[in-house]
Structure formats: C-alpha cells, structure tokens
KOLLOBA-37827 format. One record per residue (C-alpha): y negated, z negated, x negated; residue in one letter. Coordinates in nm, 4 decimals, always signed. Last residue first. Example, Ala and Ser with C-alpha at 12.3 -4.5 7.8 and 13.67 -1.06 7.14 Angstrom:
BEGIN
yy  zz  xx  residuo
+0.1060  -0.7140  -1.3670  s
+0.4500  -0.7800  -1.2300  a
This chain:
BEGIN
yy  zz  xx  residuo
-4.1626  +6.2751  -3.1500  x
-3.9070  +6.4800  -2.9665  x
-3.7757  +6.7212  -3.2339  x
-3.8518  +7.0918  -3.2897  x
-3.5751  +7.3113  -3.4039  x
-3.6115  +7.6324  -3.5977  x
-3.6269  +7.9984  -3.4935  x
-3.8349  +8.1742  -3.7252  x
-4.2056  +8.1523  -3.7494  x
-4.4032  +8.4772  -3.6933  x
-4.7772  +8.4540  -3.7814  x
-5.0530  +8.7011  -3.5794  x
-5.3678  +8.7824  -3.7746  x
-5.6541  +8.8661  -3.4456  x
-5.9926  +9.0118  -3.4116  x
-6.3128  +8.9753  -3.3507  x
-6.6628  +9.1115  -3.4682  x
-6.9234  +8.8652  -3.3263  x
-7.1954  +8.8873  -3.6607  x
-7.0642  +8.5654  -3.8008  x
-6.6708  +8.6761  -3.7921  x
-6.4861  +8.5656  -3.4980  x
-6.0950  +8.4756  -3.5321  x
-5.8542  +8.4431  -3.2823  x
-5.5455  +8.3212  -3.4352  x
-5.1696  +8.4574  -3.2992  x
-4.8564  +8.2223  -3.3656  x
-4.5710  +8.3706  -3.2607  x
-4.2419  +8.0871  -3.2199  x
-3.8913  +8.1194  -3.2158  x
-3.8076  +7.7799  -3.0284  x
-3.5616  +7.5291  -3.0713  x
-3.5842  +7.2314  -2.8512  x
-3.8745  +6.9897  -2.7591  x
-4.2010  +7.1395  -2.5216  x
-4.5120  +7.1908  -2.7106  x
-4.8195  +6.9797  -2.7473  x
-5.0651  +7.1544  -3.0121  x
-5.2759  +7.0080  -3.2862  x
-5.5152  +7.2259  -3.5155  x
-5.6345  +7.1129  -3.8545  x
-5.9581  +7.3316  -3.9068  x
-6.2810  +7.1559  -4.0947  x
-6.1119  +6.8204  -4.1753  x
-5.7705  +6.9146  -4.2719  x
-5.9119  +7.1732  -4.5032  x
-5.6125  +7.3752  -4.6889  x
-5.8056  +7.6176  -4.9535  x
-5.9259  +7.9774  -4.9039  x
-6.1769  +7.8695  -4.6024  x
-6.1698  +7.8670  -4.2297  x
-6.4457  +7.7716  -3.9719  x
-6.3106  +7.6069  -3.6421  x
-6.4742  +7.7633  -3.3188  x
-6.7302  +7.6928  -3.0811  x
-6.4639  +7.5137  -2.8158  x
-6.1349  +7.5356  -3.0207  x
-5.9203  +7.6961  -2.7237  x
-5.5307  +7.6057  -2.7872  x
-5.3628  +7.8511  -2.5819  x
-5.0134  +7.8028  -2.4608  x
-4.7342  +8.0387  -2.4182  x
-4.3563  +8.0949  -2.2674  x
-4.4811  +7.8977  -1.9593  x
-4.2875  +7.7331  -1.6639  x
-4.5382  +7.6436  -1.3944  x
-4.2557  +7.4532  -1.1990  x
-3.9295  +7.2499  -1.2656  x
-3.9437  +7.3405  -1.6396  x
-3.6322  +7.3364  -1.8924  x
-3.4582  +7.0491  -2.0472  x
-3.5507  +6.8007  -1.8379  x
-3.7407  +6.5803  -2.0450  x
-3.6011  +6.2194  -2.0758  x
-3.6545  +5.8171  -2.0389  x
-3.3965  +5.7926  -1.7947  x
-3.5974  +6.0908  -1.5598  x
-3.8495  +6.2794  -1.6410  x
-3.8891  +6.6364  -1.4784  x
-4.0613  +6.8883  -1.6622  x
-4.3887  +7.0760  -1.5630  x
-4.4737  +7.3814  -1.7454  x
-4.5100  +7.4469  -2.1430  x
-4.2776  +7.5599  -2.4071  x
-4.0524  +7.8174  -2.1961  x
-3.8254  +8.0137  -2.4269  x
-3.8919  +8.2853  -2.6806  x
-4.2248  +8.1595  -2.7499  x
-4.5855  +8.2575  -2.7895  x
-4.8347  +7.9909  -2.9693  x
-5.2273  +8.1240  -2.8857  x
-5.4700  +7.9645  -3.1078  x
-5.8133  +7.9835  -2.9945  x
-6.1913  +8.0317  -3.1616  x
-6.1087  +8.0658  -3.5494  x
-6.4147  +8.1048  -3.7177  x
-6.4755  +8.3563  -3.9962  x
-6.6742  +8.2524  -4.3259  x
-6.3530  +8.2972  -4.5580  x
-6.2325  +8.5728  -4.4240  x
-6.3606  +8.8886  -4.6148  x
-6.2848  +8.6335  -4.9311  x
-5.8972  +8.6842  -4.9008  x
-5.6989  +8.3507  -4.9172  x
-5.7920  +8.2643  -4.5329  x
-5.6937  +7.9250  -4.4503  x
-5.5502  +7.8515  -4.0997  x
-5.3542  +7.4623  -4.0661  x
-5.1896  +7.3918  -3.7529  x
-5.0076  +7.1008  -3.6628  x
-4.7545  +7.1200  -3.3911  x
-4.5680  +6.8502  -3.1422  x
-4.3210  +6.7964  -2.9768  x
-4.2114  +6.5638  -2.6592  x
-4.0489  +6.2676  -2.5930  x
-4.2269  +6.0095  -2.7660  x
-4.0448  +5.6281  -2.7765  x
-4.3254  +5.3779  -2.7244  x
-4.3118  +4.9904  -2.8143  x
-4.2816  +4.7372  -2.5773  x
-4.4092  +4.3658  -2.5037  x
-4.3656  +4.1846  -2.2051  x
-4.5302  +3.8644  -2.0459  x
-4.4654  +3.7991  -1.6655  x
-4.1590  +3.5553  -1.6706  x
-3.9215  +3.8177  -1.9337  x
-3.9557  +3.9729  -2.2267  x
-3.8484  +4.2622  -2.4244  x
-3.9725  +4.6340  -2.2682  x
-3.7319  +4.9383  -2.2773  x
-3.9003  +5.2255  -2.3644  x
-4.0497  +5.5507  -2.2606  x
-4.3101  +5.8471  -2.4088  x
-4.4693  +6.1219  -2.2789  x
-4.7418  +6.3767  -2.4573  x
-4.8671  +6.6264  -2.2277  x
-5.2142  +6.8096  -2.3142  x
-5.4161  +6.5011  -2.1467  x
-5.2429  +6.2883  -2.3970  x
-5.2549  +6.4569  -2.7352  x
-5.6596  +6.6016  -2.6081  x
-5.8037  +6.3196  -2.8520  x
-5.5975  +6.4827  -3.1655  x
-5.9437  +6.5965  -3.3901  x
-5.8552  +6.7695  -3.7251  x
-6.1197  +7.0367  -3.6270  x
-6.3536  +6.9825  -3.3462  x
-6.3336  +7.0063  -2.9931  x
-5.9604  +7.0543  -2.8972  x
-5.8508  +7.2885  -2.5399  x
-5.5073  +7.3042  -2.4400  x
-5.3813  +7.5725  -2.1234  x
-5.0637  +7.5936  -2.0986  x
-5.0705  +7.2148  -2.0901  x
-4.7082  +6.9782  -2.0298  x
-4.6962  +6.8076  -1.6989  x
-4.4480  +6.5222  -1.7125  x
-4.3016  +6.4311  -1.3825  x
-4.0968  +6.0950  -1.2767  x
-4.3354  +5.7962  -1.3007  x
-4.6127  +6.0255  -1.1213  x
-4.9768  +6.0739  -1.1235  x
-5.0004  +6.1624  -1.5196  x
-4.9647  +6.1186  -1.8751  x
-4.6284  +6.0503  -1.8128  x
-4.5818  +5.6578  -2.0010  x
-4.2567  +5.5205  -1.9005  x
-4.2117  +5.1329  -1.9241  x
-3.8208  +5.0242  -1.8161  x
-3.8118  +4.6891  -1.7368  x
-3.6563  +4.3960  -2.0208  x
-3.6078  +4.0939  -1.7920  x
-3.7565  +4.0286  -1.3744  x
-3.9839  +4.2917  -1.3024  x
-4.1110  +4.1540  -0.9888  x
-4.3864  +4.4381  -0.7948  x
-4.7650  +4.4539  -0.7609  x
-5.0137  +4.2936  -0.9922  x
-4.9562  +4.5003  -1.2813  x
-5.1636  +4.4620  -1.6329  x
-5.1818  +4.6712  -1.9094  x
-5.2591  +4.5257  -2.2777  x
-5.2962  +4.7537  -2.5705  x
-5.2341  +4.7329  -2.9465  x
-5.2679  +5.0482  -3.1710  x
-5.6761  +5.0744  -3.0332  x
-5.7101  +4.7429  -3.2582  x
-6.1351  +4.6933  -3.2223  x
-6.3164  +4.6063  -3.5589  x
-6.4048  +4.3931  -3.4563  x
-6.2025  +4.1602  -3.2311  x
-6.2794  +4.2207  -2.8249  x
-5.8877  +4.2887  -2.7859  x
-5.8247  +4.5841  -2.5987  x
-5.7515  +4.6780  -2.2364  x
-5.5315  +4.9585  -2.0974  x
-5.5903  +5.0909  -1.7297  x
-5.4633  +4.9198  -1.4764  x
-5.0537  +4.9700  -1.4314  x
-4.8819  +5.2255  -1.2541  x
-4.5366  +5.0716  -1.0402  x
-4.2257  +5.2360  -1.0466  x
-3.9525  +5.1397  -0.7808  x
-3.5977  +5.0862  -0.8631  x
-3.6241  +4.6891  -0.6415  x
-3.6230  +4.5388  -0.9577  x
-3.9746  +4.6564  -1.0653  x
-3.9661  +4.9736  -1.3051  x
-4.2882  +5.0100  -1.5160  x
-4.5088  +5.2908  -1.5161  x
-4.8421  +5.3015  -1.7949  x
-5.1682  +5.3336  -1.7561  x
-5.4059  +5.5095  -2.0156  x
-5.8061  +5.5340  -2.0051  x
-5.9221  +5.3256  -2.2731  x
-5.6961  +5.4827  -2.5868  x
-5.3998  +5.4016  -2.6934  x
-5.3208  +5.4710  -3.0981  x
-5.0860  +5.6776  -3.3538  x
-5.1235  +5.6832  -3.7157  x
-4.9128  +6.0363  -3.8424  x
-4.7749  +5.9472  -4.1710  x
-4.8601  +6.2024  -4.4364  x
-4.7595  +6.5843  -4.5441  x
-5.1609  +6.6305  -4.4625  x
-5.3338  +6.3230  -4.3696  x
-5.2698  +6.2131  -3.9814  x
-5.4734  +6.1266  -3.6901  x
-5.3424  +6.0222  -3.3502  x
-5.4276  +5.9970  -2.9830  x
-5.2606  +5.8816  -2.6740  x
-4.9360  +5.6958  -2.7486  x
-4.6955  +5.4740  -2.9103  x
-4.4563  +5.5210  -3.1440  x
-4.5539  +5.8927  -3.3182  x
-4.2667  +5.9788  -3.6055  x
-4.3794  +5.9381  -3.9793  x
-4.4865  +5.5692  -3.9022  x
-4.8247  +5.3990  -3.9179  x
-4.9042  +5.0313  -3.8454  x
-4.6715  +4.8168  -3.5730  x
-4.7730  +5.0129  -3.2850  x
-4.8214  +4.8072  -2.9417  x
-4.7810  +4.7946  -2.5906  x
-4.8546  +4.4981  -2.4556  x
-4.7204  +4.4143  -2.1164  x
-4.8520  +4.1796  -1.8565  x
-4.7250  +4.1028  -1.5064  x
-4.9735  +3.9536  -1.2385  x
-4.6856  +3.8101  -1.0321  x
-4.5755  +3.9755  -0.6848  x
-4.3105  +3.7026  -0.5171  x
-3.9659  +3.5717  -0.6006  x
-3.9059  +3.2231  -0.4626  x
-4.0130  +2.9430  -0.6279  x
-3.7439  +2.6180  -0.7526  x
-3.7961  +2.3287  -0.5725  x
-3.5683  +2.4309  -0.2821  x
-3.3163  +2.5090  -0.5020  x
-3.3456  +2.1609  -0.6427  x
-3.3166  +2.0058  -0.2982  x
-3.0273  +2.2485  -0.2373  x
-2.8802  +2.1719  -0.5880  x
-2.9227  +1.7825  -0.5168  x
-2.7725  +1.7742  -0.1756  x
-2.4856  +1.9830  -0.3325  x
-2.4232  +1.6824  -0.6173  x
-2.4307  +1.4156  -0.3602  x
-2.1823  +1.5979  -0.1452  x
-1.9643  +1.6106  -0.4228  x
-1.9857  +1.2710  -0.5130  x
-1.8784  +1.1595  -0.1745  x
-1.6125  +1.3737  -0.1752  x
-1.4748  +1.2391  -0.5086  x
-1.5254  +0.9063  -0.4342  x
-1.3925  +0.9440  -0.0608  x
-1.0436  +1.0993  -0.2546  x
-1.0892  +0.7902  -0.5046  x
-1.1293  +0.5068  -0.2449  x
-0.7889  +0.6860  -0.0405  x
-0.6256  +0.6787  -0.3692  x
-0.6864  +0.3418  -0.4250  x
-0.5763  +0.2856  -0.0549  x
-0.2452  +0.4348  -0.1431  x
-0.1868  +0.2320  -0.4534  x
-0.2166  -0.0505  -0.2757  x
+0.0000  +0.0000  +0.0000  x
C-alpha cells in the first residue's frame, strides 16, 4: 500500500510539474512580441578596392588597375521579406564624416519582416525581378563611370544579420567595357570622338529577367545587338593612352560576344568619319 501511494504522489508530481512548466511557456510566449513591420537597416558596403566591382553605382579605375567601386545618393535596393515579397528601400544615406565614405551605404525599409540573412538585389530600376540594360548610353566627360547604374549594372547578395540590422556586400551580374581611342598617326591627334557604337553577334542590351540573383540569359523585350555610347561634346584623342581625356565605359550584357567597335570621330573643322575595330569572340564575365 505504501509503495502504491508513493507512486500515486510521484505520478501527481510529475503532472503537476508539467502543468507548471506549460503555464510558464504560455505566459512566456505571451511575453515574447509578435512579428510586425520593423524599420530594417542594411549597410551595404565595399571593403576598399578589388579587381572585380562589389558593390554598386559608380567606379573609377587606373589603367590595368583595381576598379574602386561606390553607391551613390540616389540608389535603393530590394530585399526579400519572409512572406517571398520584395520590398525597395529609401534611398541610400551616408555617414556625415569628412571626407564622406560613398563605399558604405545605409538603406532603410519600414515595410515587411526579414527575419535572418534576406536576399538584397540591386536592378537599377522599378522592379526586384527586371534588369533593363541601355541601348542607348550617354557619358559626359572622359574617364567618368557616373552613367554605370542608369546604363544597367545589377548586383545580388545574401545579407548576414538578423533583428533589424544587416550588412551585405554586392555580387555584379553584368559586364562591362573600357575603352581607350589613341590615334598613332598625327592627322588624328586633334579629332574628337563623339559616340562609340559596340555591334554584336548576339543581343548585348534589352531587358533581362532576374531571378535567384541572375540574368536571363537572353532578353525578355527590347533585345539589342548594339549600343551607342554618346560622349556629349566629344572626347579628344592623342598618340599616347590618356585615361583622363578619353577612357570610355560601356554596360554590356555577360557571355561571349564577337564584338565591332565603330568610333565617331569629328575633326576641328566638322569633317567626320568613322575607324571601325573588330574584336574576336571572347568571353565577358559578370563583374
């Protein structure tokens, strides 16, 4: 008899104890807050130059040198809530320090949870899902990059961090050309080159789908076997390599192309004409 009411006092012990401990989850459960939209933060960020772009909008480069990529005021970024939708960010802030770090950026989102590690795509555009890469490209001044995001460039990542704060650093996803005209015969040397036209055997340019952090690999619309660069009043050329006076930057779709390169050069009396440059088929990386 004893031994069974022990055991009766340890079966009520252990039930007993078990309700105690649910009572305590659901009171702790209802402590805990319930998912809601948090202001979410992520800095994007390029950790000092690197021979393939990281992060995004314009870069400079020396020639055969690293390419220094940075943000600039007016780019958002998408970021993938839990619920598979993509949300745009503001616009990216900067740090007040001088002299101002344009290769770190903060962007803020106050709609959607994002829970750990979201995907960030950066599309250069209205939509998380469409890249729209520029037949039509138009650069100021020589060795000048600004028009790298308006033109098309595209990057994703995968962001680390969790609670609201996130940090992530740019993967490109498209190509992208430098151009450097010299002209070794005197007659030349005080022309200007007004556009750049690059002619493929594929399509370079159009609008491209974007989906896990890719480029479709050919156009969904606009599809384009060219692209003009237009150089505003023109870039003068010389008989030696002058990054400053006429480096030349074009967007172009990744794969292998077979490319024509035709420069529009204007002598100072208005005479025009054209020396066209045939590069063999080669393959152009993303980034």
């Amino acid at each position: 008899k004893r031994l069974i009411r022990l055991s009766i006092w340890f079966i009520a012990a252990i039930i007993l104890a078990a309700c105690a401990s649910e009572d305590t989850t659901e009171k702790n459960e209802q402590k805990l807050p319930k998912p809601q939209h948090v202001v979410a933060s992520f800095i994007g960020r390029l950790p000092g130059p690197v021979r393939a772009a990281k992060s995004r909008t314009t870069a400079t480069h020396t020639f055969h040198g690293p390419a220094k990529v940075s943000w600039t005021a007016g780019d958002r970024i998408w970021v993938k809530a839990t619920d598979g939708t993509f949300y745009q960010s503001a616009a990216a802030q900067f740090s007040s320090t001088s002299p101002i770090n344009y290769a770190r950026a903060n962007f803020t989102l106050t709609s959607g949870n994002y829970g750990f590690n979201p995907e960030v795509r950066y599309t250069n555009g209205s939509s998380a899902d469409e890249v729209v890469i520029a037949a039509q490209q138009i650069q100021s001044t020589g060795n000048n990059f600004d028009h790298l995001g308006v033109s098309g460039d595209c990057g994703a990542a995968i962001s680390v961090g969790g609670g609201g704060d996130y940090e992530f650093t740019l993967q490109h996803k498209v190509s992208y050309l430098c151009l450097l005209p010299r002209a070794q015969s005197g007659e030349l040397s005080n022309c200007k080159v007004t556009k750049i036209d690059i002619i493929a055997d594929n399509d370079i340019a159009g609008t491209y789908s974007f989906t896990n952090g890719t480029l479709s690999v050919v156009p969904t619309g606009n599809a384009s076997k060219s692209i003009r660069l237009t150089t505003g009043t023109g870039f003068t050329i010389t008989n030696v390599t002058s990054m400053n006076d006429n480096a030349a930057y074009v967007v172009i779709a990744p794969g292998t192309h077979e490319l024509i390169i035709k420069y529009w050069l204007k002598t100072p009396d208005n005479l025009e004409g054209t020396v066209t440059k045939h590069i063999p088929s080669q393959l152009y990386d993303a980034g």
